[in-house]
KOLKOL-392809 format. One line per 3 residues: for each residue x, y, z of N, C-alpha, C. Coordinates in pm, 1 decimal. Each point is the difference from the previous one (the first is absolute). Example, Ala and Ser with C-alpha at 12.3 -4.5 7.8 and 13.67 -1.06 7.14 Angstrom:
2
1319.0/-569.0/780.0/-89.0/119.0/0.0/90.0/120.0/0.0 | -35.0/105.0/-72.0/82.0/119.0/6.0/-77.0/109.0/73.0 $
END
This chain:
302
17707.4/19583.0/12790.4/-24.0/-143.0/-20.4/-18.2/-33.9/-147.9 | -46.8/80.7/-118.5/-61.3/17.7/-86.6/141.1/12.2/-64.6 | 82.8/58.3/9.6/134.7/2.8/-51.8/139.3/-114.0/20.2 $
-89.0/-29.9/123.9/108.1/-159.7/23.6/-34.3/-92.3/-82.0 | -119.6/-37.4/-30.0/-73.1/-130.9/-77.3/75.6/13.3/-110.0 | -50.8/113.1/-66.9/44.2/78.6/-159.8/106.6/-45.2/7.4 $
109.5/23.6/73.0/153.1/-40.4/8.3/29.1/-107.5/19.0 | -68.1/-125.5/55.2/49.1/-79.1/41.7/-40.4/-111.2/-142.7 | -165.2/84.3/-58.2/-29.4/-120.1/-126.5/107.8/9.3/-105.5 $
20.2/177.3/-5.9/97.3/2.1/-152.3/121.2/-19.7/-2.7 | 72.4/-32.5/170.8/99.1/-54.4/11.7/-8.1/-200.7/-49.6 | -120.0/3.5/80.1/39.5/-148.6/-51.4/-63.9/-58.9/-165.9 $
-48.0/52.9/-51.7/-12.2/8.0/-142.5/105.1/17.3/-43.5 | 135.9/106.0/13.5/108.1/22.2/-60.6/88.4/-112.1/29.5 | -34.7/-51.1/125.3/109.1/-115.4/33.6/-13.5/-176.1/-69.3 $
-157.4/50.1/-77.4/-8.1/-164.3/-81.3/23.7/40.3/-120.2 | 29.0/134.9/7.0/16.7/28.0/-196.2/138.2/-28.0/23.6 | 51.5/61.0/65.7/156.7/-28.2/-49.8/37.9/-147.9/66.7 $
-91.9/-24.2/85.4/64.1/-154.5/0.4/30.6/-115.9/-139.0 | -147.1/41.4/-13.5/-7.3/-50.4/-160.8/90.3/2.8/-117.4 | 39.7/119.7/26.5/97.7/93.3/-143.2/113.7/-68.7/38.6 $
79.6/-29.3/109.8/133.4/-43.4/24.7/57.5/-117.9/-9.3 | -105.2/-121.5/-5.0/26.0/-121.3/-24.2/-67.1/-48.6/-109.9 | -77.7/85.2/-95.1/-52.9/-60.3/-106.5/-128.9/-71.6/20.8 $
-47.0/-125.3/-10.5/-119.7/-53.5/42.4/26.9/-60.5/83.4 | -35.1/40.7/78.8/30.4/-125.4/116.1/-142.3/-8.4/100.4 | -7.2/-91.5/73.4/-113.6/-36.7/80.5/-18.2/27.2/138.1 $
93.7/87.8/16.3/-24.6/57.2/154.0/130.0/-39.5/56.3 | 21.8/62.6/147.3/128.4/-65.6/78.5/37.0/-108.9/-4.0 | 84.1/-35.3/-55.0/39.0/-134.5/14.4/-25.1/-134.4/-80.9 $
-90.0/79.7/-68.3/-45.4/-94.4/-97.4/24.0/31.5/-142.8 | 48.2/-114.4/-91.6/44.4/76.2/-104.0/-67.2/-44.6/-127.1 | 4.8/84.1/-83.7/-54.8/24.0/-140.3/-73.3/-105.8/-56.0 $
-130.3/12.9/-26.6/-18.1/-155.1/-147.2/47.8/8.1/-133.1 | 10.4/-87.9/-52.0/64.0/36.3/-102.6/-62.1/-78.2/-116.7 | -50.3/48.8/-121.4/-60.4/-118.0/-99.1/124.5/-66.0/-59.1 $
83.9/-27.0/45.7/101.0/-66.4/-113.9/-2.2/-187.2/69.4 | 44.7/-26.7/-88.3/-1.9/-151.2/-0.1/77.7/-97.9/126.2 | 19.5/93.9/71.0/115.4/-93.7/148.4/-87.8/-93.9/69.7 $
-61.3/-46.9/-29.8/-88.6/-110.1/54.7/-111.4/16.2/-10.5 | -61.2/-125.7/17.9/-173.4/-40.3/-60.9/-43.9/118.2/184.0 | -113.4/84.5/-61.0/-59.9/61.4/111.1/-96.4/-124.9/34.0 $
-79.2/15.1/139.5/-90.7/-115.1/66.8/-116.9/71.2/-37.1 | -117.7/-93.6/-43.2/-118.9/76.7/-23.4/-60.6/17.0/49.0 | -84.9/143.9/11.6/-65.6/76.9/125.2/-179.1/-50.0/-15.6 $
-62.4/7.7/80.7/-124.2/15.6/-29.8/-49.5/140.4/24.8 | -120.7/-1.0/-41.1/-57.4/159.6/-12.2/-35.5/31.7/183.7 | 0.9/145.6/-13.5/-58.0/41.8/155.2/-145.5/-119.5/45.0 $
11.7/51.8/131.8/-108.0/-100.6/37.1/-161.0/94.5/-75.2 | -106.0/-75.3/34.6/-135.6/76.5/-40.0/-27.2/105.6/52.8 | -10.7/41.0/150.1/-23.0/56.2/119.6/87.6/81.9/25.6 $
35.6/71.0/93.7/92.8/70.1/77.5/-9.0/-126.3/114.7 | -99.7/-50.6/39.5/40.9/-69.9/128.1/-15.3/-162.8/-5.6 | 29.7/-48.1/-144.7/61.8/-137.8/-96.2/113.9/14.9/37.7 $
72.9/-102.7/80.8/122.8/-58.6/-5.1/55.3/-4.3/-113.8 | 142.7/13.4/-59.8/56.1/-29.3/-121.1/43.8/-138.2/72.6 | -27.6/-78.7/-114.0/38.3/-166.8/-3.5/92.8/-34.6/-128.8 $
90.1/-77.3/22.5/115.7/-12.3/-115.6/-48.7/-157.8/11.7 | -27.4/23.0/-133.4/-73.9/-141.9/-55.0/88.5/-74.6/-82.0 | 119.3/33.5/-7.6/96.3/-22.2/-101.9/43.7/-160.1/71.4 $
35.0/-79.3/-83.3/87.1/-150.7/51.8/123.1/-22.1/-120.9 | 78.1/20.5/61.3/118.5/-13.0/-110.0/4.8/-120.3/-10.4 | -55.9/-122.1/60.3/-7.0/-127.1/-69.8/-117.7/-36.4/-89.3 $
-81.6/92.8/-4.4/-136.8/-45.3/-89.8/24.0/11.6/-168.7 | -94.4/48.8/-44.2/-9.0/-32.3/-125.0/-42.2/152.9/-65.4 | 76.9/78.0/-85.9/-80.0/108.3/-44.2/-144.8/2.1/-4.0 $
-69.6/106.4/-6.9/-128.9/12.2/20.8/-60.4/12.7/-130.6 | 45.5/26.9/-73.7/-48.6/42.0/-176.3/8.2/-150.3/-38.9 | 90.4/-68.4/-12.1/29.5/-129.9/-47.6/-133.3/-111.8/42.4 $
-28.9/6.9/173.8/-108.9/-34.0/91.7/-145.0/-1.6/-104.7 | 14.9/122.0/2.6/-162.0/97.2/-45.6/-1.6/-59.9/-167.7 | 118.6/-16.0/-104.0/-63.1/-40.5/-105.3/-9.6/-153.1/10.9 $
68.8/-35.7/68.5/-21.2/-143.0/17.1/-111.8/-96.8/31.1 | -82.9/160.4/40.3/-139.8/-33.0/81.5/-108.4/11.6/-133.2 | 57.9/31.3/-42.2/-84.2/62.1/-119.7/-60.4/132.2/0.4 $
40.3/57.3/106.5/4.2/151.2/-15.9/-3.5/86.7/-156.6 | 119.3/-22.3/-71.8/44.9/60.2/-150.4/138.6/-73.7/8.2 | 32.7/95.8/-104.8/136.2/1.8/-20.6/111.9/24.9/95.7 $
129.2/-25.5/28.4/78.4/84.2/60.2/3.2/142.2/-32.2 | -13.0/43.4/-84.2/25.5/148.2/-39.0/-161.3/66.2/56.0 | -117.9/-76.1/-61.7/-99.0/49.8/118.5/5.1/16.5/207.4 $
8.3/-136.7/-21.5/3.3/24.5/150.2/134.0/85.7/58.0 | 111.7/69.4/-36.9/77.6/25.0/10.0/-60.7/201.8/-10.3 | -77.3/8.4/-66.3/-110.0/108.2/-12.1/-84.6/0.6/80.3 $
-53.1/-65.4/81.2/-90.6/-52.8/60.0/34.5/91.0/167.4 | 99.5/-71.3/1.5/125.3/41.8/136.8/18.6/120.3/5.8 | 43.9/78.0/-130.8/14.3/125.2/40.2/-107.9/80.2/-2.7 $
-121.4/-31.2/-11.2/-95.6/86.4/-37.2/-70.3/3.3/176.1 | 74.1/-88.8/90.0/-21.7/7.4/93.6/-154.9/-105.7/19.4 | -22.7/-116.3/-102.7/-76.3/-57.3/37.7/-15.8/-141.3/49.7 $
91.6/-16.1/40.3/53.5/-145.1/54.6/62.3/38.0/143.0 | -91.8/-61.4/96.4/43.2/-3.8/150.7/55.7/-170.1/47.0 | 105.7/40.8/104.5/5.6/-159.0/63.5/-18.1/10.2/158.9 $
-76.4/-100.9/37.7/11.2/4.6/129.6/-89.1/133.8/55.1 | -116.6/79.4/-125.4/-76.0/105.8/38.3/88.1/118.5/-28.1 | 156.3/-15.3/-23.2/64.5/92.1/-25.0/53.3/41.8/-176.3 $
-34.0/155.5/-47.1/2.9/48.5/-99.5/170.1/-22.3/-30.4 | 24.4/-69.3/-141.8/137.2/-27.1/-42.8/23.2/59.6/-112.6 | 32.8/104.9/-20.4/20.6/69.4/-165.9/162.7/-16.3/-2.1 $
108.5/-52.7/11.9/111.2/0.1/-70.9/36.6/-140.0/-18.8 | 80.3/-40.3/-131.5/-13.8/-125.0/-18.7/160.7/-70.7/69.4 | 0.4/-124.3/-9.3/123.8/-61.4/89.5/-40.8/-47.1/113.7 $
-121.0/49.5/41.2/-60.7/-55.9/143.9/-13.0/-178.4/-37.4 | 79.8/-68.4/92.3/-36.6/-122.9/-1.8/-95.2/-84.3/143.1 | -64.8/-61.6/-31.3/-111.4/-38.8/107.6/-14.2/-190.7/14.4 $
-46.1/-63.6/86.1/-24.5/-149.5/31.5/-116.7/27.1/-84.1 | -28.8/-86.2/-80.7/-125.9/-27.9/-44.3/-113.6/-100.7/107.6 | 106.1/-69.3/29.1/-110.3/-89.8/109.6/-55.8/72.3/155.0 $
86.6/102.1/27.6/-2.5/63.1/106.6/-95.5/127.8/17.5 | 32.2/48.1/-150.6/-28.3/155.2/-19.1/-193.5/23.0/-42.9 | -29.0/89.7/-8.5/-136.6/-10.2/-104.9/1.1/171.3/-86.2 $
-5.7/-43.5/-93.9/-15.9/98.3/-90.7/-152.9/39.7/-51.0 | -14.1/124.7/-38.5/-131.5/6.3/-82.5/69.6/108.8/-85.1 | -93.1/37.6/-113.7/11.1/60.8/-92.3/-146.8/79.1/-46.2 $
-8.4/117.0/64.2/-122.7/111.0/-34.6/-71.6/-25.5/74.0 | 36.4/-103.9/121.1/-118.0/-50.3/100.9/-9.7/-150.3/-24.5 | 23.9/-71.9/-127.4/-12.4/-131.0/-16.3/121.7/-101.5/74.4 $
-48.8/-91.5/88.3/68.3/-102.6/22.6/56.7/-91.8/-77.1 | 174.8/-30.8/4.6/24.3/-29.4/-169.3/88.3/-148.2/79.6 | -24.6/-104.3/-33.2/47.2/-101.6/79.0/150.3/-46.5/-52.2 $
82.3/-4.8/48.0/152.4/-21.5/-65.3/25.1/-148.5/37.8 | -32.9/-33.3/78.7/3.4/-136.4/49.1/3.7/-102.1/-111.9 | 49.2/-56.6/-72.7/12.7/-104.1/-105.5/-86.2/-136.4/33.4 $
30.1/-40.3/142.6/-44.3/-126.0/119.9/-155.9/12.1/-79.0 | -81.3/101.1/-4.9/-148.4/39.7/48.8/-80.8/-68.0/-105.9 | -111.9/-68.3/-0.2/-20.5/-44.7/-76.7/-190.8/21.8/32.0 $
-76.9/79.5/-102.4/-138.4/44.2/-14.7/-71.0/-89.3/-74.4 | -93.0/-28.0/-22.1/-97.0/-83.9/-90.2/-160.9/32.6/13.6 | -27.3/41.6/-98.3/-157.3/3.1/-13.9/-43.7/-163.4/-41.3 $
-69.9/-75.8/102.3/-63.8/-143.9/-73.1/-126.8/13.4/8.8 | -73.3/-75.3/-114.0/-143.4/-5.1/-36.6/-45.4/-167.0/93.7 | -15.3/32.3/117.2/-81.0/-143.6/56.0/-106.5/-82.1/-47.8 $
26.3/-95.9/-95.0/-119.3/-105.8/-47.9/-109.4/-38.1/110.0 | -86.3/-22.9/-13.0/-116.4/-65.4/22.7/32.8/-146.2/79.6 | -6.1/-15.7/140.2/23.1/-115.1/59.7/179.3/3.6/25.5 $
14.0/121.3/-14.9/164.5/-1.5/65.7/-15.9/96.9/148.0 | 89.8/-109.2/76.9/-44.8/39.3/184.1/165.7/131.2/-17.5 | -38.7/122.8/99.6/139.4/52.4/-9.6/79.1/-56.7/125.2 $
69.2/-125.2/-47.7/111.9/12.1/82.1/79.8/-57.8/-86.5 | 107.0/24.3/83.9/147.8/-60.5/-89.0/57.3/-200.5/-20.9 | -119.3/-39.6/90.7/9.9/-165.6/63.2/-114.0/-12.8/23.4 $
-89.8/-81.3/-20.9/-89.4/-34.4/57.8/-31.6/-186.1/10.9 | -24.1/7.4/149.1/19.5/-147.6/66.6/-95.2/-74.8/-29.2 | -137.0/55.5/-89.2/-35.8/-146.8/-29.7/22.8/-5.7/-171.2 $
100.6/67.1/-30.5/33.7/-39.2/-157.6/-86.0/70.5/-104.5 | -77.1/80.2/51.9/-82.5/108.3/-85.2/85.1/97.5/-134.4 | -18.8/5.2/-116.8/4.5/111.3/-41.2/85.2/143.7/85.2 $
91.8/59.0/-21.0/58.9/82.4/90.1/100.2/150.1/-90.3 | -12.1/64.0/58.2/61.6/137.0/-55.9/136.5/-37.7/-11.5 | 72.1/-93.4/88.2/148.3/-16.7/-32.0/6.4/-92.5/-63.2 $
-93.5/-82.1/-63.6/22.5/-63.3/-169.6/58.3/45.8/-93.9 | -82.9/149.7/-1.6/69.3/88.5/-132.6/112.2/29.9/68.9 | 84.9/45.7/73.0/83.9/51.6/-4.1/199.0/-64.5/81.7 $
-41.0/-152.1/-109.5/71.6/-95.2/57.2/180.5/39.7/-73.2 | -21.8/14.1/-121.9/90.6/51.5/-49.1/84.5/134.8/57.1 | -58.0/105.5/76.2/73.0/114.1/111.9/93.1/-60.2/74.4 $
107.1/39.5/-2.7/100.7/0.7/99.2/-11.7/34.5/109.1 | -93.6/145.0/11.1/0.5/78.5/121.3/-106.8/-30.2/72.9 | -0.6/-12.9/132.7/-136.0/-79.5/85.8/-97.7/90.3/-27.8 $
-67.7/10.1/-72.8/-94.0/79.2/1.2/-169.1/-6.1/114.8 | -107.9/64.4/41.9/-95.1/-11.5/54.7/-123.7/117.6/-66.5 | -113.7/-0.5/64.0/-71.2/60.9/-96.9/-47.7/104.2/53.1 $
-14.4/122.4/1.9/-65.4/98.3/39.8/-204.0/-49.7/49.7 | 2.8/-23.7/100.0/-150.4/-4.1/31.1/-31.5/-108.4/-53.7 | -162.1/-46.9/-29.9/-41.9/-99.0/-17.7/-103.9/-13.2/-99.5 $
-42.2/-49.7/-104.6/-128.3/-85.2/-47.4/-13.6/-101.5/45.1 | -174.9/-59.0/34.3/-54.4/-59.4/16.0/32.0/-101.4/-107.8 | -68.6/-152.6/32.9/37.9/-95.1/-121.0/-85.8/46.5/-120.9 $
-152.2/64.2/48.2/-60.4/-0.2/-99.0/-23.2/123.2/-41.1 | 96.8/97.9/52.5/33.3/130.9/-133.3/133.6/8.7/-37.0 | -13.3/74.3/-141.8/104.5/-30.1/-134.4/33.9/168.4/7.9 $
124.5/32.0/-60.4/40.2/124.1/7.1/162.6/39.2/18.2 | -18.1/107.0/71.6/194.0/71.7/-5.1/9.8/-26.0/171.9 | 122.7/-75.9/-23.3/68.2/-50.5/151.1/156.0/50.7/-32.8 $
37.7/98.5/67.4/130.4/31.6/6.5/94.0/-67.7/74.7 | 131.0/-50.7/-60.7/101.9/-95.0/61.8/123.2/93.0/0.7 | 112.3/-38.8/118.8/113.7/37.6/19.5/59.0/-49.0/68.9 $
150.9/80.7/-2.3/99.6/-44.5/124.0/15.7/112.0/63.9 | -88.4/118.0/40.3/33.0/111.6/32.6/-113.0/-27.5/172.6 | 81.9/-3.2/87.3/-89.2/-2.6/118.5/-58.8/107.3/39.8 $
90.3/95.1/-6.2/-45.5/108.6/67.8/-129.1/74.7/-49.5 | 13.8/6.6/-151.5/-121.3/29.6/-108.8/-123.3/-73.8/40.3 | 26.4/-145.2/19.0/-104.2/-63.3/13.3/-67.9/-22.3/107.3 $
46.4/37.2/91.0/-52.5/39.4/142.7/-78.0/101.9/13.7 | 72.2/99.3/-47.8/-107.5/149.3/20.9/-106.2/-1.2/-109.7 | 42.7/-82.2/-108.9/-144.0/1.8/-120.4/-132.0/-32.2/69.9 $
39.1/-136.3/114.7/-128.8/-101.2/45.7/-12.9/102.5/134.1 | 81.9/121.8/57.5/-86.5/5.8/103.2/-130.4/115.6/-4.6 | -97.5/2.7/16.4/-75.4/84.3/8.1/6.6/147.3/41.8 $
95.4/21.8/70.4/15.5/119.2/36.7/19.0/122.4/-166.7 | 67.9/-85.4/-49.1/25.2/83.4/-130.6/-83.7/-2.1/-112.8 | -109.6/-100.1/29.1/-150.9/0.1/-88.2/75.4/24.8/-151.8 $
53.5/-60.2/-59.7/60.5/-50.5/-182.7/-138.0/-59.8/-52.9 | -74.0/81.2/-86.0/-104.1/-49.3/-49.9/14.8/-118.9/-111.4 | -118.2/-102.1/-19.4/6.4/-100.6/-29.8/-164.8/-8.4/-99.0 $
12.2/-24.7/-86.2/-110.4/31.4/-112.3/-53.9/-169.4/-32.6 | -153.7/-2.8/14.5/-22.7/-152.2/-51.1/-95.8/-0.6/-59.1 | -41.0/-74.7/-113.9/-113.9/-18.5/-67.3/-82.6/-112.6/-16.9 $
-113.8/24.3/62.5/-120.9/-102.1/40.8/-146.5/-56.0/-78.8 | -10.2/-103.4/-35.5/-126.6/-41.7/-50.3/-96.2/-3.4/136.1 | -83.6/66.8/-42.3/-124.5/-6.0/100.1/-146.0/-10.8/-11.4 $
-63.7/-34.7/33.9/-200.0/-29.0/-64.7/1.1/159.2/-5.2 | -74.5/46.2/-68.4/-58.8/104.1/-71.9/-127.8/12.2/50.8 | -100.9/91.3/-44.7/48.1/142.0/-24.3/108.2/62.9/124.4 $
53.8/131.1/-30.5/114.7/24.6/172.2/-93.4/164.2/-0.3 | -96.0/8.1/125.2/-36.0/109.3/48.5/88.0/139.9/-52.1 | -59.0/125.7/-27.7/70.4/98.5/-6.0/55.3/-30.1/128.6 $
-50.3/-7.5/116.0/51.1/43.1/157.5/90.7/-85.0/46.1 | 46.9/-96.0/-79.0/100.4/-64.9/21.0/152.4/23.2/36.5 | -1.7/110.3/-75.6/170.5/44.2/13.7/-39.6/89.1/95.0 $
-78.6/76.2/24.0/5.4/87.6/120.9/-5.7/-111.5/146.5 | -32.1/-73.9/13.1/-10.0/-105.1/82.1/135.3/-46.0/59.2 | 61.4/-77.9/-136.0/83.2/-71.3/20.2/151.7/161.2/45.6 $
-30.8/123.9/-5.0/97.2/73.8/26.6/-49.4/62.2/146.7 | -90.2/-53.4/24.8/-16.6/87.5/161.9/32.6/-117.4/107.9 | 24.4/-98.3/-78.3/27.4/-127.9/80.6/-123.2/-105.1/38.4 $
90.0/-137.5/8.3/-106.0/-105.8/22.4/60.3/-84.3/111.3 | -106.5/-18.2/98.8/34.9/-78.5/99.7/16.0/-161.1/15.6 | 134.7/28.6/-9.8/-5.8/-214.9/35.9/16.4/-60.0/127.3 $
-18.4/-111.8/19.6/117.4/-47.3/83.7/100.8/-6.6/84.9 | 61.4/43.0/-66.0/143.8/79.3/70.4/45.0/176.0/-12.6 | -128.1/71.4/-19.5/33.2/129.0/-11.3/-53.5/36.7/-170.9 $
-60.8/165.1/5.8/-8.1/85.4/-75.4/118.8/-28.5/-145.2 | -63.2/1.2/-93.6/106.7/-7.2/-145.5/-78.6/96.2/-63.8 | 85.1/128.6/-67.3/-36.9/78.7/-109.6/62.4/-37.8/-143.4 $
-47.4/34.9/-99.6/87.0/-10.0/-146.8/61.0/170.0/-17.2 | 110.6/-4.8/-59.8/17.7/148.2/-27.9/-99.6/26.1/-139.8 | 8.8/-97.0/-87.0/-62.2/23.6/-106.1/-155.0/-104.0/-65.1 $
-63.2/8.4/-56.9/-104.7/-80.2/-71.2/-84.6/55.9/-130.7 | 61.8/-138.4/-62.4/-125.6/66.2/-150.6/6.8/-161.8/-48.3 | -136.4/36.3/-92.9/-73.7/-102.3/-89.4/136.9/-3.2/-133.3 $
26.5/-115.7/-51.0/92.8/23.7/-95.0/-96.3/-48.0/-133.3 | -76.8/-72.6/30.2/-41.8/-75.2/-121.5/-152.2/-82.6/79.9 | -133.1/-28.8/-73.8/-116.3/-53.8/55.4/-29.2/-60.0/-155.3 $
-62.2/-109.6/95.1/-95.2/-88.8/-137.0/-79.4/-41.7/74.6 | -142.9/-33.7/-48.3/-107.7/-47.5/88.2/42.0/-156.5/99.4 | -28.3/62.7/148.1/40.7/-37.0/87.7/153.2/0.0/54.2 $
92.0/19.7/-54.2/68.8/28.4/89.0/41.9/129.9/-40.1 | 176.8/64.0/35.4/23.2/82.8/2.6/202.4/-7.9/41.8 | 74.2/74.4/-135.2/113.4/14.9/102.1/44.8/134.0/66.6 $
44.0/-16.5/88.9/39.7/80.9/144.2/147.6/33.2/10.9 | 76.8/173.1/-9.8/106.1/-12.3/52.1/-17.6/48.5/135.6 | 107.1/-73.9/100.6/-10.5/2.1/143.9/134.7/66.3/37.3 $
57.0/124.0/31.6/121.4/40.7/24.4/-31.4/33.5/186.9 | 110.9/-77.2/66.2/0.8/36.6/122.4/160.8/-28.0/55.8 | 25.0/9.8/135.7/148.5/2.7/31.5/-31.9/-124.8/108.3 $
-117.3/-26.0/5.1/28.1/-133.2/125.9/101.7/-113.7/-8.9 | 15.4/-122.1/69.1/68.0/-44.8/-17.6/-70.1/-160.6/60.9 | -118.4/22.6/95.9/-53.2/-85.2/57.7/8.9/-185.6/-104.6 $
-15.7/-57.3/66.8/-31.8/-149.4/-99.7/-162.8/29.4/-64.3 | 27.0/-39.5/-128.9/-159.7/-23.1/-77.9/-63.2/123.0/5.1 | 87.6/138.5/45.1/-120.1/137.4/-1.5/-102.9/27.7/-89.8 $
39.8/-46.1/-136.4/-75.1/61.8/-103.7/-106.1/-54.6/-33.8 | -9.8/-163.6/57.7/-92.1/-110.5/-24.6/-95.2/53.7/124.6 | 45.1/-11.1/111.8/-63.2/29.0/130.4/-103.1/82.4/-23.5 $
96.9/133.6/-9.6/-61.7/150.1/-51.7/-151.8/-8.8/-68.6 | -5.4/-57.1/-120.1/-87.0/7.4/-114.1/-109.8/-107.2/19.5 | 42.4/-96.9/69.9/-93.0/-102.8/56.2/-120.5/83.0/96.4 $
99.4/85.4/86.9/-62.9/56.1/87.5/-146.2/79.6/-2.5 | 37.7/91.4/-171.0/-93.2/66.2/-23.7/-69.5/-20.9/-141.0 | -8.1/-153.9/26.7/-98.2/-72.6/-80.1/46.8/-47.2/-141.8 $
125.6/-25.2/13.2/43.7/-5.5/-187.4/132.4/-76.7/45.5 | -20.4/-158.4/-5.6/113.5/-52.5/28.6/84.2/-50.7/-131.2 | 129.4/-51.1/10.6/89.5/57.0/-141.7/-12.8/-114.8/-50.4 $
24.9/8.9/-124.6/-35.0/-132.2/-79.7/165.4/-26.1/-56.0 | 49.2/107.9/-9.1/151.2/2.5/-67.1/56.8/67.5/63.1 | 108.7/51.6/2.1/83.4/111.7/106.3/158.5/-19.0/-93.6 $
38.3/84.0/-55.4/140.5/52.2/-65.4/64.5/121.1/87.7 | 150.3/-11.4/45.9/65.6/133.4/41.3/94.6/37.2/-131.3 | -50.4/134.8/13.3/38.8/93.9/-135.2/135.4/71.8/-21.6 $
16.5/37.4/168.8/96.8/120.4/-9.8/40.6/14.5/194.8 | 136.3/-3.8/-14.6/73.1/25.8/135.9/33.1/117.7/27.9 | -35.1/125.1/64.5/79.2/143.9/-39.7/-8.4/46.2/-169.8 $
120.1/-12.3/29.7/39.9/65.0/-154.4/40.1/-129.5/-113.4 | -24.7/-134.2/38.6/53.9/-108.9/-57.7/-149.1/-50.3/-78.9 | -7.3/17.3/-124.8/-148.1/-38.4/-111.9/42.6/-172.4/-48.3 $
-90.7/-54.1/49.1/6.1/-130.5/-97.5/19.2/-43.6/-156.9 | -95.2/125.8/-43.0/9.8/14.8/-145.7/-37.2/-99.5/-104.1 | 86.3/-81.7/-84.8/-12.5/-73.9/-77.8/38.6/-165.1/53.3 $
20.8/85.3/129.3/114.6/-199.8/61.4/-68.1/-83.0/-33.8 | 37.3/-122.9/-41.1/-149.6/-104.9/-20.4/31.2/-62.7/162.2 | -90.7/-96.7/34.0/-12.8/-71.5/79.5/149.8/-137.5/12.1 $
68.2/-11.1/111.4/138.6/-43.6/19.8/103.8/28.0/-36.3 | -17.8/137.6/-96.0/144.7/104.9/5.6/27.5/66.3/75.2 | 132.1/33.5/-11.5/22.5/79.1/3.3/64.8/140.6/-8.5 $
49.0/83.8/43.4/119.4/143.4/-61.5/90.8/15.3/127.5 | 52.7/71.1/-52.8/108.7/88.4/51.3/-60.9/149.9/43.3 | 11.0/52.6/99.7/-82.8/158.7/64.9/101.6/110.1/-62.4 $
-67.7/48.9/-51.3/107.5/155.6/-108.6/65.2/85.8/146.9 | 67.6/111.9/14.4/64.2/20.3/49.4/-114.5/101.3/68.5 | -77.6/37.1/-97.1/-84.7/119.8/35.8/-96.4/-52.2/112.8 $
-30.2/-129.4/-18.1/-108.2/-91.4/86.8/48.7/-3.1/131.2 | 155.7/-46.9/16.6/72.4/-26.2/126.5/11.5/101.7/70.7 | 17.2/149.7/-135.0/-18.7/124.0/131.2/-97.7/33.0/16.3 $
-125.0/-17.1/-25.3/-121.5/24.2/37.9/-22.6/-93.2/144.9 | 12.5/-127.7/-9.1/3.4/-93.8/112.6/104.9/88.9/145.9 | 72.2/-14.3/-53.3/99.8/94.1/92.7/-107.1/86.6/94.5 $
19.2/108.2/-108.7/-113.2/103.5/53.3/-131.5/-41.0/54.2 | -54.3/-52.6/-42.5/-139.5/-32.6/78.3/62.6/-105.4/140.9 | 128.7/-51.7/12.7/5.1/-48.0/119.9/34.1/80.4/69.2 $
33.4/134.3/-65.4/89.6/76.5/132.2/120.0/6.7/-2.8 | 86.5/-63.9/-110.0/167.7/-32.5/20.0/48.1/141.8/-86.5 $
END
């Protein structure tokens, strides 16, 4: 038995060597040779899947748009960067790893990231960090003629709406778009996108305060914790307060602090996720850097 095997492996070892040797390169029965010479544009491959048990997916659309061209357009880099980028194997579409270039893709269809970052190709999309004034209601209309968030933003073409809400009488960062899907999962709670605010409050503020306000306080309508709390600044009698939590409830932060004896005298929102107010003055506003939108991304989950 031991002598049949022997015979039967080094027979068929001899039979792919000389298969090989007789036709030159070729690709097996029936199939014939590749060849690097110029007889037509080859189709571009994507890399193996991740897994052994990853589907290979051909992400390719011969009606789309190169993918390097996409990516600097995004502000990725350069073409010659992002074109580096690709082969270094760090640009996936559709979750799938793309290292050869020529791959063309839908931008509106497709989603790309780059090292993990969500990189938006969409041109349509339109982000805004706005600083909400003092006595501005967030809506886009308001029926009894109030002061309104879609004042400022009469000049946009694109229908824009606002990520979540301020109260009339807090001032701060209200994020606007035309991106639904973003703005849906930002406001739902399940994905807790932290939200940073800073509060005037009567003074002195107990050491035991922040331990308090993090084991939770009972309202109303249910238990509210802060993820975070500190004193930012005190002068006799009052005190300012940063309040970082992911709720989403109406008036939480007023509610909250009322609750445990320190109701707000002022209330500013600072920071959305990864989106900082910064220098905005009050009724500006910016444009969201690219780095902001993939942070948003990410903290929604996309």
């Amino acid at each position: 038995m031991t002598g049949n095997r022997r015979s039967n492996q080094s027979g068929g070892g001899a039979g792919r060597r000389g298969h090989r040797g007789q036709g030159g390169r070729t690709g097996g029965a029936g199939r014939p040779a590749r060849t690097r010479s110029g007889g037509g544009a080859r189709r571009p491959q994507q890399s193996a899947p991740k897994t052994p048990n990853t589907p290979y997916v051909d992400v390719h659309d011969p009606d789309g748009v190169r993918l390097q061209k996409l990516l600097a357009a995004a502000g990725v880099g350069s073409r010659r960067v992002c074109e580096d980028l690709i082969r270094q194997g760090r640009v996936s579409v559709d979750g799938n790893v793309v290292k050869e270039l020529g791959v063309r893709i839908d931008p509106l269809r497709q989603t790309v990231h780059v090292d993990g970052e969500h990189i938006q190709l969409d041109e349509s999309r339109v982000y805004l960090a706005f600083n909400k004034p003092l006595g501005v209601v967030s809506t886009m209309h308001d029926e009894m003629d109030r002061p309104s968030v879609g004042d400022y933003v009469v000049h946009h073409k694109e229908r824009l709406f606002h990520v979540g809400r301020l109260d009339v009488d807090t001032e701060g960062l209200l994020l606007l778009t035309n991106d639904g899907e973003l703005a849906n999962r930002l406001q739902h709670p399940s994905y807790g996108v932290p939200k940073t605010y800073v509060a005037m409050i009567p003074g002195p503020v107990p050491r035991a305060l922040g331990k308090q306000l993090r084991e939770g306080v009972e309202l109303d309508d249910g238990k509210v914790a802060v993820d975070s709390f500190k004193v930012v600044d005190s002068t006799p009698g009052w005190a300012l307060v940063e309040v970082v939590l992911h709720e989403g409830r109406k008036h939480i932060v007023r509610r909250m602090l009322e609750a445990v004896g320190h109701p707000v005298e002022s209330l500013s929102r600072t920071d959305v996720g990864p989106v900082h107010l910064g220098e905005l003055r009050p009724g500006k506003m910016r444009p969201l850097t690219r780095q902001e939108v993939a942070g948003l991304y990410k903290a929604a989950g996309l």
